[in-house]
N, CA, C and O of each residue as an XYZ file, in Angstrom:
288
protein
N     122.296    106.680     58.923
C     122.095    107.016     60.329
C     120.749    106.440     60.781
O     119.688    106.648     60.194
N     120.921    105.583     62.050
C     119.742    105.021     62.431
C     118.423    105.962     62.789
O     118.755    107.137     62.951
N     117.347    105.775     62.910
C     116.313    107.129     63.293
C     116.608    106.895     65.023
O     117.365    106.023     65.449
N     115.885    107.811     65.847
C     115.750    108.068     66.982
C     114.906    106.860     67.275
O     114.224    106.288     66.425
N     115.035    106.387     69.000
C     113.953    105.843     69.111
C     112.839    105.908     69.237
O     112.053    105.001     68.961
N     112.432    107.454     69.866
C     111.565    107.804     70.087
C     110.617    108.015     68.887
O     109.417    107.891     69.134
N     110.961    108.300     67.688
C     110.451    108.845     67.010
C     109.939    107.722     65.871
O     110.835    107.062     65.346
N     108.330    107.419     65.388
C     108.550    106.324     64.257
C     109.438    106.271     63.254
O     110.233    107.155     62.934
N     109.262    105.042     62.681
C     109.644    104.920     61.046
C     108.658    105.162     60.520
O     107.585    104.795     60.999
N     108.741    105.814     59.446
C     108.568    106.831     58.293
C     107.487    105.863     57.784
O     106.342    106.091     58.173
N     107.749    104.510     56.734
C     106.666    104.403     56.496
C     105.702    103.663     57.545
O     104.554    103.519     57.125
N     105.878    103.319     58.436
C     105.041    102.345     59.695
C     104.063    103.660     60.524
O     103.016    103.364     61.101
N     104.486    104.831     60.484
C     103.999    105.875     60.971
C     102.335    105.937     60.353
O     101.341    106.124     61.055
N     102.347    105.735     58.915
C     101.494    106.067     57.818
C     100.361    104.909     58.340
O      99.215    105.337     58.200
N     100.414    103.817     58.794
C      99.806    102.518     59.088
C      99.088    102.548     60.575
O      98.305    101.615     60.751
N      99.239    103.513     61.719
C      98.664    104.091     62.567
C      97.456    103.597     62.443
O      97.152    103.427     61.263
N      96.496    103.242     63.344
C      94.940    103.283     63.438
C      94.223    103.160     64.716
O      94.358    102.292     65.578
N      93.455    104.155     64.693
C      92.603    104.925     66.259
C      92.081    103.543     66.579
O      91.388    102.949     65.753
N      92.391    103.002     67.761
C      91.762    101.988     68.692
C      90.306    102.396     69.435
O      90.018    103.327     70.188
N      89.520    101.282     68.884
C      87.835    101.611     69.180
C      87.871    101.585     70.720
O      88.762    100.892     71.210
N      87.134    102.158     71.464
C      86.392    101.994     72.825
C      85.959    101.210     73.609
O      85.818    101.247     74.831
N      85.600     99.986     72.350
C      85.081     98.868     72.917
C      86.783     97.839     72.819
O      87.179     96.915     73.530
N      87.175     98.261     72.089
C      88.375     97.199     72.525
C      89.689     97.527     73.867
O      90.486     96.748     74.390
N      89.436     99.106     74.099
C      89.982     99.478     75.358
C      89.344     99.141     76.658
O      90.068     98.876     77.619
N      87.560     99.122     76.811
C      87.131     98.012     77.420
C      87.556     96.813     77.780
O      87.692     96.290     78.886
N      87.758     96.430     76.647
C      87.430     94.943     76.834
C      89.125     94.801     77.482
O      89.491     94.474     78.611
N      89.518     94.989     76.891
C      91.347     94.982     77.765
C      90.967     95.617     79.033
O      90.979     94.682     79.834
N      90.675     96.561     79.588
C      90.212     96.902     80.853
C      89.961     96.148     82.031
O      90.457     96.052     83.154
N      88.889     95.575     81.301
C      88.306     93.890     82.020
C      88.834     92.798     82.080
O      88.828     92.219     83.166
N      89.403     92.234     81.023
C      90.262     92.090     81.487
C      92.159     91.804     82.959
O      92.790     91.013     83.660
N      92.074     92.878     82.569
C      92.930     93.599     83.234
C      92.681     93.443     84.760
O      93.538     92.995     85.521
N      91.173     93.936     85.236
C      90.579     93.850     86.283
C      90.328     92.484     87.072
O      90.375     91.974     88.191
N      90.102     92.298     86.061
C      89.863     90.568     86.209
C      91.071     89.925     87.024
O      91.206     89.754     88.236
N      92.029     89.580     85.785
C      93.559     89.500     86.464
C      93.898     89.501     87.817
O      94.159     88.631     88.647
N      93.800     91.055     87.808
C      94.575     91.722     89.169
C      93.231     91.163     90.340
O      93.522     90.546     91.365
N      92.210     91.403     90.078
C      91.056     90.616     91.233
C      91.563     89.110     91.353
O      91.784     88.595     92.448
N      91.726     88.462     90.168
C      92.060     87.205     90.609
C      93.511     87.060     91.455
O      93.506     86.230     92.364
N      94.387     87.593     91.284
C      95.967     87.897     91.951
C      95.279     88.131     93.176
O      94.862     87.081     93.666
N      95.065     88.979     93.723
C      94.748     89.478     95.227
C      93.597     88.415     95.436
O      93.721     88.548     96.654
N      92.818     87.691     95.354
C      92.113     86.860     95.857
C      93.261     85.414     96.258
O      93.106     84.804     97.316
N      94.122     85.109     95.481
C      95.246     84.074     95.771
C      95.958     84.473     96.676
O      96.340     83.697     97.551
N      96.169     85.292     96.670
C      97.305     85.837     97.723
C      96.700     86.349     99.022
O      97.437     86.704     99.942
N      95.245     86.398     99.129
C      94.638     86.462    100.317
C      94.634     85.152    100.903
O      95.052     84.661    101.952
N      93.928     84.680     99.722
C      93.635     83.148    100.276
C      94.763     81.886    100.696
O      94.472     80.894    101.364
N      96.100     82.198    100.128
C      97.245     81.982    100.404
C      97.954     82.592    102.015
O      98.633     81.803    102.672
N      97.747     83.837    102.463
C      97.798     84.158    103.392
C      97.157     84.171    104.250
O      97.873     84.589    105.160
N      95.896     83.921    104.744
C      94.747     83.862    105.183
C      95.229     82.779    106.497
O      95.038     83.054    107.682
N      95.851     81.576    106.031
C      96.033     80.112    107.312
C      96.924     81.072    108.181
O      96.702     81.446    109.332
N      97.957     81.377    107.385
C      99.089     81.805    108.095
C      98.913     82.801    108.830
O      99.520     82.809    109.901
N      98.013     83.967    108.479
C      97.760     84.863    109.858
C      96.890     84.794    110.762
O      96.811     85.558    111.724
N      95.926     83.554    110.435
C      95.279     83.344    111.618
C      95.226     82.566    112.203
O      94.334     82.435    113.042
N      96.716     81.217    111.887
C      97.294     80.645    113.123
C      98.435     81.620    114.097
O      98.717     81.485    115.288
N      99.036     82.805    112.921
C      99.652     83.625    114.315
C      99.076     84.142    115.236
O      99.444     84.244    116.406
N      97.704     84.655    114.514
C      96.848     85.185    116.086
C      96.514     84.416    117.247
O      96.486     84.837    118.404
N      96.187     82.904    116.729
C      96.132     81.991    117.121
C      97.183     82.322    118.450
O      96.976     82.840    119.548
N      98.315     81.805    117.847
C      99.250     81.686    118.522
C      99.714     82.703    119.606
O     100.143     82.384    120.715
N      99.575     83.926    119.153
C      99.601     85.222    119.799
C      98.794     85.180    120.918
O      99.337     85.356    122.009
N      97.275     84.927    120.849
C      96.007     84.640    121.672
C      96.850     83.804    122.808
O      97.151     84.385    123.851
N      97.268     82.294    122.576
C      97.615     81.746    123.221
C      98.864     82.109    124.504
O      98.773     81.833    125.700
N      99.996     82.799    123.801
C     100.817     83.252    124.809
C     100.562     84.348    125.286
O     101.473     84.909    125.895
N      99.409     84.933    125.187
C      99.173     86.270    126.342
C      97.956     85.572    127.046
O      97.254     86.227    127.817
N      97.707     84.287    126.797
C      96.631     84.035    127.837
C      97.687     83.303    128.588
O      97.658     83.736    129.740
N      98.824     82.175    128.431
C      99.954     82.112    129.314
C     100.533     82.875    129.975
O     100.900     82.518    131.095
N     100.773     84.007    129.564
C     102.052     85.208    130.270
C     101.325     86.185    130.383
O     101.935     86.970    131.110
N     100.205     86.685    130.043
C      99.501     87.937    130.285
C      98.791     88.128    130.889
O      98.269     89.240    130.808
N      98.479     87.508    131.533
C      97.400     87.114    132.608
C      97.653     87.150    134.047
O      96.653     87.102    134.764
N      98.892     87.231    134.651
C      99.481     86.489    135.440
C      99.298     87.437    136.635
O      99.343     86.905    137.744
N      99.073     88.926    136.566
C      97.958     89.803    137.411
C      96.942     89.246    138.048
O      96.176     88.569    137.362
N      96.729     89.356    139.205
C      94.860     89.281    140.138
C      94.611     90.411    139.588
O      95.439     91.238    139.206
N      92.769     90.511    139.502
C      92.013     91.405    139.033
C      91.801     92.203    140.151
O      91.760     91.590    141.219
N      91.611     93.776    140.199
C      91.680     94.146    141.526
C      90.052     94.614    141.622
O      89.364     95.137    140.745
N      89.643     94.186    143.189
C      88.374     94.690    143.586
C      88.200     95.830    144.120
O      87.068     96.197    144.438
């Protein structure tokens, strides 16, 4: 009968060893790193594109939005 999955194998259980502090760090940073670098691409990737829509936006409400006299 196969074991559970959840549960180890018997002798691999015995082979266990407490992970230092400094190596959960360092994966941390890692980690941080990464995900800072991801969101800096994907800003900078999005960045043209929303500020030629404003662009663009700017432009047709100074065409069509305007089209009121200012009242004295």
């Amino acid at each position: 009968m196969p074991p559970e999955e959840d549960e180890p194998i018997a002798p691999l259980a015995e082979l266990g060893q407490d992970v230092s502090p400094q190596f959960l760090e360092a994966v941390r940073k890692k980690i941080y790193r990464r995900t800072t670098a991801n969101q800096m691409v994907a800003f900078s990737w999005n960045l043209p594109k929303v500020v030629l829509m404003e662009m663009l936006m700017l432009i047709a409400h100074f065409f069509t939005g305007s089209k009121q006299k200012p009242q004295s």
